[in-house]
C-alpha positions in Angstrom: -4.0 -17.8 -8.9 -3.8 -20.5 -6.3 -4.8 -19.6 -2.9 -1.4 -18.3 -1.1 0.5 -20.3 0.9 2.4 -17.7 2.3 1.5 -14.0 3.7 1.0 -11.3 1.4 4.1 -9.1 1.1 4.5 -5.6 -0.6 7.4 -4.4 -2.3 7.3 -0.7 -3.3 10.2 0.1 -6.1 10.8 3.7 -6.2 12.2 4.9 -9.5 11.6 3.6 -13.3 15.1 4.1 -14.8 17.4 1.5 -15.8 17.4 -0.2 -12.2 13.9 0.2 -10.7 11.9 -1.2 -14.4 13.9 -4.7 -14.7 14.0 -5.1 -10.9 9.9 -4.5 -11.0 9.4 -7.1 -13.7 12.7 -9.8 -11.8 10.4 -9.6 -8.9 7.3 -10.2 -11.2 8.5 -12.8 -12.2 10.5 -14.9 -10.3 8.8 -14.5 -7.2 9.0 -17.8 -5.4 5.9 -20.1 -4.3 6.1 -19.5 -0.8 5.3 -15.5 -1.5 2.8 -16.1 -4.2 0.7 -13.2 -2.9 3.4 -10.7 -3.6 2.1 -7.1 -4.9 4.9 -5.0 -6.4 4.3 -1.1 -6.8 6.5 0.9 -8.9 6.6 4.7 -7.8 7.4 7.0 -10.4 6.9 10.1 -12.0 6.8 8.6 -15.4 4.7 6.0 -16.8 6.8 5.5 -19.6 10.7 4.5 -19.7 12.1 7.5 -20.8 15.9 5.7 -22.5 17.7 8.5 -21.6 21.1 7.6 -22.6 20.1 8.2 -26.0 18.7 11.7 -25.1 21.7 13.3 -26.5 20.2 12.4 -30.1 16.7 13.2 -29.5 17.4 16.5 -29.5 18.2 16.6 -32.8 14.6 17.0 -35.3 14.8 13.2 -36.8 13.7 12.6 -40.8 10.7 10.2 -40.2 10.7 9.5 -44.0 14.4 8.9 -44.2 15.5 5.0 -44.9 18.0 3.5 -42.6 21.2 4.3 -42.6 23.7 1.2 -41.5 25.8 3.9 -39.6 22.9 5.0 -38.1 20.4 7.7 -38.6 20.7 11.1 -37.2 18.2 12.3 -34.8 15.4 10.6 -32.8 11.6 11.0 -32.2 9.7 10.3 -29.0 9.0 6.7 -30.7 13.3 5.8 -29.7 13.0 7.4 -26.4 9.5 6.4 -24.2 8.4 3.2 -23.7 5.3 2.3 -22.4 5.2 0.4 -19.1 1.9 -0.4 -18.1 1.4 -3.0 -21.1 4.2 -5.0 -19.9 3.0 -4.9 -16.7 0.0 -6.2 -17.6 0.6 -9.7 -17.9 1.3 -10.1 -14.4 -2.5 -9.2 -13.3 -4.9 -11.6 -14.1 -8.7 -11.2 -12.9 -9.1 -9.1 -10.1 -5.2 -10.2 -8.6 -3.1 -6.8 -9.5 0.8 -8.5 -9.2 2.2 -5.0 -10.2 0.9 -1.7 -9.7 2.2 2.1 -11.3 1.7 4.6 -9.2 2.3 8.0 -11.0 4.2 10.7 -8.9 7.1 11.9 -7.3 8.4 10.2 -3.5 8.1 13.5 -1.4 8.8 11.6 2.0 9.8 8.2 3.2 9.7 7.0 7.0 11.9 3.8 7.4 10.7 3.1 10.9 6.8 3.4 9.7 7.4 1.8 6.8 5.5 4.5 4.5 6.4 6.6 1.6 4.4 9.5 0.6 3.8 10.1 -2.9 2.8 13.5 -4.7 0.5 12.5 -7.3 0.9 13.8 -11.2 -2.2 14.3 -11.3 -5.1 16.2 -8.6 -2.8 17.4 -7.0 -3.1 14.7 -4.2 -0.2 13.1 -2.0 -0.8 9.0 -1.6 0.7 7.0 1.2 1.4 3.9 0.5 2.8 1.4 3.3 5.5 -1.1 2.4 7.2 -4.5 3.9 10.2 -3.9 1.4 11.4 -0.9 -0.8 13.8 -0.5 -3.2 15.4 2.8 -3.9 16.1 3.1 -7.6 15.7 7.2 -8.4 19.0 7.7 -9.7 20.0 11.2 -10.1 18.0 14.7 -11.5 19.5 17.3 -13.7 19.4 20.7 -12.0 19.4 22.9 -14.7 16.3 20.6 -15.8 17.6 20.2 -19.4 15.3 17.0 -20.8 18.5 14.6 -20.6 16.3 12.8 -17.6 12.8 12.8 -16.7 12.5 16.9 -15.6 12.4 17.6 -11.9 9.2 19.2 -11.9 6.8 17.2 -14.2 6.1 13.6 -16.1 6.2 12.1 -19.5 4.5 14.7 -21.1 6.3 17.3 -20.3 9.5 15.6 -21.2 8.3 15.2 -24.1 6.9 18.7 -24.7 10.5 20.2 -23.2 12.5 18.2 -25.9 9.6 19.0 -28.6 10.5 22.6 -27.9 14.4 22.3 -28.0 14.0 20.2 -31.4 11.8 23.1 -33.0 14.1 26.1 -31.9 17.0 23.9 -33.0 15.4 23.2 -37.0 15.8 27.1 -37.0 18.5 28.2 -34.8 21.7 29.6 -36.7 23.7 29.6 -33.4 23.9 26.9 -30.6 26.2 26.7 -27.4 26.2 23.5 -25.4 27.9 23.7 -22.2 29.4 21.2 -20.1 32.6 18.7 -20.4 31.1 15.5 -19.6 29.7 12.5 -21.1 26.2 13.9 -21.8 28.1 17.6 -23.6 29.8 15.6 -25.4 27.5 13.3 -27.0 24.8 16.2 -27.6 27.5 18.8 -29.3 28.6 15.6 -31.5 24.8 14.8 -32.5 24.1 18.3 -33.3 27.3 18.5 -35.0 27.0 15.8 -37.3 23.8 16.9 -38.6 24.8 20.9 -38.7 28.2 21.3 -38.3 31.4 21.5 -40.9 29.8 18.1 -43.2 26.3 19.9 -43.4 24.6 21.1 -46.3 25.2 24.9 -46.9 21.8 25.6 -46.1 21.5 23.3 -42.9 25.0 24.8 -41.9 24.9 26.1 -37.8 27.5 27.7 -35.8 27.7 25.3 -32.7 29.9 26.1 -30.0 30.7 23.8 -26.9 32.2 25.5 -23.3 33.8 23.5 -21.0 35.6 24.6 -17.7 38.7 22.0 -18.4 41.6 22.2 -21.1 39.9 19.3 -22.8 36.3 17.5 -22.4 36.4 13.9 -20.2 38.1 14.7 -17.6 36.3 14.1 -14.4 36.2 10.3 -15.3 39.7 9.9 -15.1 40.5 9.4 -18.8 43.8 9.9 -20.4 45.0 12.9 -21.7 45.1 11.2 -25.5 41.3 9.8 -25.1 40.7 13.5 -24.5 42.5 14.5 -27.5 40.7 12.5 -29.3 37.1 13.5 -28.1 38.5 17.2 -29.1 39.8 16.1 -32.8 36.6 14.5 -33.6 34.3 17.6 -32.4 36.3 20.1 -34.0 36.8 17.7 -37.5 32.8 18.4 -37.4 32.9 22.2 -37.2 32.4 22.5 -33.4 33.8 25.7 -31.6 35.4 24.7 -28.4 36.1 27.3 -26.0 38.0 26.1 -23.2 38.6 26.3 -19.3 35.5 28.5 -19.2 32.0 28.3 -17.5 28.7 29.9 -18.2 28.1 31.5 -15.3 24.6 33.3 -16.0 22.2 32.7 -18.8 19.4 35.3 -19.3 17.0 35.7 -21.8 17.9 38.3 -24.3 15.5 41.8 -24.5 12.9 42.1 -27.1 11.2 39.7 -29.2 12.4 36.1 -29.7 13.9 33.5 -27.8 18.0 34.4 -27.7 19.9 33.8 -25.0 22.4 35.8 -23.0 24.8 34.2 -21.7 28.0 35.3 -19.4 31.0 33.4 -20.0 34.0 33.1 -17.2 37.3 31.9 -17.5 39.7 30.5 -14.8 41.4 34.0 -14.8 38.2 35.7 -13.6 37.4 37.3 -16.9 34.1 37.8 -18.3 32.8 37.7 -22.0 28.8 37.7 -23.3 27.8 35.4 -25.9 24.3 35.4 -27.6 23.1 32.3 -28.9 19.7 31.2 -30.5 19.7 27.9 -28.7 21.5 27.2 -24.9 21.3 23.7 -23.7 23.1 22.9 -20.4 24.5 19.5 -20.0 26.2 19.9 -17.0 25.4 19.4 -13.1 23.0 16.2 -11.9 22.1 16.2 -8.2 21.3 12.9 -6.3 17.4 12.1 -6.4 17.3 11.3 -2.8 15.5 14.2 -0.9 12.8 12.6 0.1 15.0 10.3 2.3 15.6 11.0 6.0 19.3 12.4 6.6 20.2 9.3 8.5 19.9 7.1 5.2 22.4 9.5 3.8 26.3 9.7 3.2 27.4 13.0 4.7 30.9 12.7 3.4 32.2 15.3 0.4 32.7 12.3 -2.2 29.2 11.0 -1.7 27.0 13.6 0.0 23.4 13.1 -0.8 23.9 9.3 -1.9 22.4 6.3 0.4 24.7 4.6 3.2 24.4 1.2 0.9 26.1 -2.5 2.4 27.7 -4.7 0.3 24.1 -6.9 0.3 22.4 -3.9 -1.0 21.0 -3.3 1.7 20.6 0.1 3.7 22.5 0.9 6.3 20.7 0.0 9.7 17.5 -1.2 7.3 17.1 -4.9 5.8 14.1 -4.4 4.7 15.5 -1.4 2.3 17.6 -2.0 -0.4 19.4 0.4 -3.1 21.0 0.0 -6.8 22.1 2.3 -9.4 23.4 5.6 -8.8 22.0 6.5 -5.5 24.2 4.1 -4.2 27.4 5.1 -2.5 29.0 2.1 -3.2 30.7 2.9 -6.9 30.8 5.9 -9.2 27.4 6.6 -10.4 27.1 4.9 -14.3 24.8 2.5 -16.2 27.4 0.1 -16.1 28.0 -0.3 -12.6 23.6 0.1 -11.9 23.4 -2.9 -14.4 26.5 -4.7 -12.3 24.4 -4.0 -9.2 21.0 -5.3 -10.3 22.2 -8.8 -11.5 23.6 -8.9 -8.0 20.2 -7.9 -6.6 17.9 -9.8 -8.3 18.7 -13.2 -7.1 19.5 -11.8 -3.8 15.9 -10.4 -3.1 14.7 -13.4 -4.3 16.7 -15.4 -1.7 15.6 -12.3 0.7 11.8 -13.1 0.0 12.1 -16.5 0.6 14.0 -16.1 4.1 11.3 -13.7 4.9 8.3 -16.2 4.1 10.2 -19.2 6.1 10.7 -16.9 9.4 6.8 -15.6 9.2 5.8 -19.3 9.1 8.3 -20.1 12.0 6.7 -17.3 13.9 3.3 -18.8 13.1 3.9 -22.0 14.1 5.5 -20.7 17.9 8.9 -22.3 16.1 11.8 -20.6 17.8 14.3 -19.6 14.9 13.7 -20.7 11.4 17.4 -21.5 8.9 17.8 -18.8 6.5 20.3 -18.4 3.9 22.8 -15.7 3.8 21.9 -12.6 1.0 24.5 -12.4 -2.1 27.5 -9.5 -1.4 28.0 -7.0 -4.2 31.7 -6.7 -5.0 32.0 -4.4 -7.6 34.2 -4.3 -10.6 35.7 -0.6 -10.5 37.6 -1.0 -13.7 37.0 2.5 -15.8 34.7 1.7 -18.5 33.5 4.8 -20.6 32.1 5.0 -24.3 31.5 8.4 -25.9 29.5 8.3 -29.3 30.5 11.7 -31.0 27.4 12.0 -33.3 26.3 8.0 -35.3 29.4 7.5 -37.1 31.4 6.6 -33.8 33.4 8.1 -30.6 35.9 7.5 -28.7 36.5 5.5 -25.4 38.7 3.7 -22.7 38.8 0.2 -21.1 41.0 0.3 -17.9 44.7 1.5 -19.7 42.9 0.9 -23.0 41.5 3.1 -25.7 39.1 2.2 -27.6 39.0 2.7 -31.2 35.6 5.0 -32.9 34.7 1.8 -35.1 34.4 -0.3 -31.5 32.5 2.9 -30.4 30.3 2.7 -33.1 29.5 -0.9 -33.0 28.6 -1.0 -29.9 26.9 2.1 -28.6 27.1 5.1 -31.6 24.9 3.5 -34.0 21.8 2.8 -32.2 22.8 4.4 -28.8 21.1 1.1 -27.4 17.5 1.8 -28.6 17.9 -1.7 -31.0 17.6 -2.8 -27.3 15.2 -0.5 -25.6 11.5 -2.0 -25.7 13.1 -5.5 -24.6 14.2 -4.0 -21.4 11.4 -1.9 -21.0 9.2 -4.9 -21.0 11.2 -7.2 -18.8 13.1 -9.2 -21.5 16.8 -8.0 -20.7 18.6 -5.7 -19.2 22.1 -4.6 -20.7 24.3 -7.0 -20.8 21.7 -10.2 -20.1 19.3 -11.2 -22.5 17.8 -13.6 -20.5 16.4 -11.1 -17.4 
């Protein structure tokens, strides 16, 4: 590397989802001249991109010696899911310069006006400090029944991996399986199991499977129609899944004696109570913003966002330039891929104007020059249009486009077949992100 001819600057990206990976590499890469000496460290608990939007599927024990299937294979191992980072990262560091750096744990604590984050380490047991001049927030949102749709709240990679290991070997020889939870993520999971064991299976692979939902029919808290709804119910129960309707589980104990049944208490709207014991309970309901470690007064307080960050149409934190946040810990737009991947195309040029504005006013301040021209960041304005694609096992779904439905073979085409993992290892190393090929 040349010697710098600007001041070394440290940007610390909390988060390695689908905002806080590409914006490591964007930064990587395109940093301009006048901040050659930039050092970018990504904070995370996981070391690996865990591609998490096809979870629902790697739940289900995949055929390693099965050929491809053009409709898509059911199932999928670790090898569809994690993606290594630190070999992509790699090719930024040359010599003894280290461009990017992973640190391995969780953010505990960050203090805006210090300009620290403390970091509990996976490993030792240690906490780190690290000091930043710029941080992105980019943790997304937890699960808080810990089910391994995300990274799980109180570990890494590995025990990701060993938590879906374990539901994938109960699952090969469960007769019984209750998925609970009328979103997105229940859906997609019942269909994937569904497809594999449901009504189409094999006599011997045949499971009962039965799905609970506290609504009449699955989808509704993204504002879908009634008939995308109906549709997402025809398709489940056309594979053989039980759907038992405006009820919750509202306990789930183990089951006495030997082996590994659940209990579970089931609750209707009316108030009355049922027990239903299952081999296999997987909860795919109830995420909770990933933002704890942040002082309150970064926070929205209101009931639509609580827990989310007070985020300006540049990005930018509230009251903080030198902060910026994308993806669903924003408050600015419902929490989905799409609208994170909407964000960071936004972002990524903007820091990059950000970086140079900061390099020209440190030489200004140098040279005793009294104000130094800056250029104005990019605004976000956000396309709130509803966009959502349900895959209901590899053969297709069911979706909706503003006033539109979409039909299963569009469904299928573009997310059911592959659930994006003919994608995955480009945007893990830095190649793309969702919609741009050229990141």
């Amino acid at each position: 590397m040349t010697a710098s001819t600007g001041p070394d600057h440290t940007v610390v990206v909390i988060g390695a989802g689908y905002v806080g990976v590409p914006m490591a590499h964007h930064l990587a890469k395109h940093t301009p001249a006048s901040v050659v000496n930039l050092r970018v460290i990504l904070v995370a608990p996981n070391e690996e991109m865990f591609w998490n939007v096809a979870s629902p599927r790697g739940f289900v024990p995949s055929d390693s010696s099965a050929a491809p299937n053009p409709k898509g294979n059911p199932g999928f191992g670790d090898d569809k899911l994690f993606f290594p980072l630190a070999p992509s990262f790699a090719k930024y560091n040359t010599g003894s310069v280290k461009r990017v750096e992973q640190v391995v744990g969780r953010a505990t604590s960050l203090d805006p006006d210090r300009q620290t984050i403390e970091v509990a380490l996976n490993t030792g047991g240690t906490v780190q400090t690290i000091h930043y001049d710029t941080a992105l927030i980019a943790t997304g949102t937890d699960i808080t029944d810990g089910t391994p749709f995300k990274v799980v709240p109180n570990g890494g990679v590995s025990e990701t991996k060993a938590a879906l290991a374990d539901y994938r070997a109960r699952i090969r020889t469960a007769s019984h399986i209750v998925v609970a939870g009328g979103g997105m993520t229940g859906v997609e999971v019942v269909g994937e199991l569904a497809a594999v064991y449901g009504a189409n299976a094999p006599k011997d692979k045949k499971k009962e499977i039965v799905f609970v939902i506290n609504e009449p029919a699955p989808l509704g808290v993204y504002g879908t129609k009634d008939s995308v709804r109906q549709i997402a119910t025809n398709r489940l129960k056309t594979l053989g899944v039980h759907i038992i309707v405006n009820t919750k589980v509202s306990v789930a104990t183990p089951a006495a004696g030997e082996g590994s049944q659940t209990v579970l208490r089931l609750t209707s709207k009316d108030g009355t109570s049922t027990s239903l014991t299952t081999d296999v309970y997987i909860p795919a309901f109830g995420t909770s913003f990933n933002t704890k470690y942040l002082p309150a007064k970064l926070l929205d307080a209101t009931e639509k966002n609580r827990g989310r960050v007070l985020t300006r149409a540049t990005l930018q934190v509230e009251g903080y330039d030198n902060i910026f946040v994308a993806g669903d810990a924003s408050n600015l737009q419902f929490p989905s891929l799409k609208n994170a991947n909407d964000q960071i195309t936004v972002l990524a040029p903007s820091l990059q104007i950000y970086l140079k504005n900061w390099a020209v006013a440190r030489g200004a301040k140098q040279n005793g020059d009294a104000a130094a021209d800056t250029t104005a960041l990019k605004e976000y304005k956000g396309d709130d249009t509803l966009i959502v694609a349900v895959s209901t096992g590899p053969a297709g779904g069911t979706g909706q486009v503003g006033s539109w439905k979409l039909f299963s073979l569009v469904i299928w085409a573009l997310k059911s077949r592959f659930l994006g993992t003919d994608k995955a290892a480009d945007y893990a190393s830095g190649k793309r992100v969702m919609r741009d090929a050229n990141w």
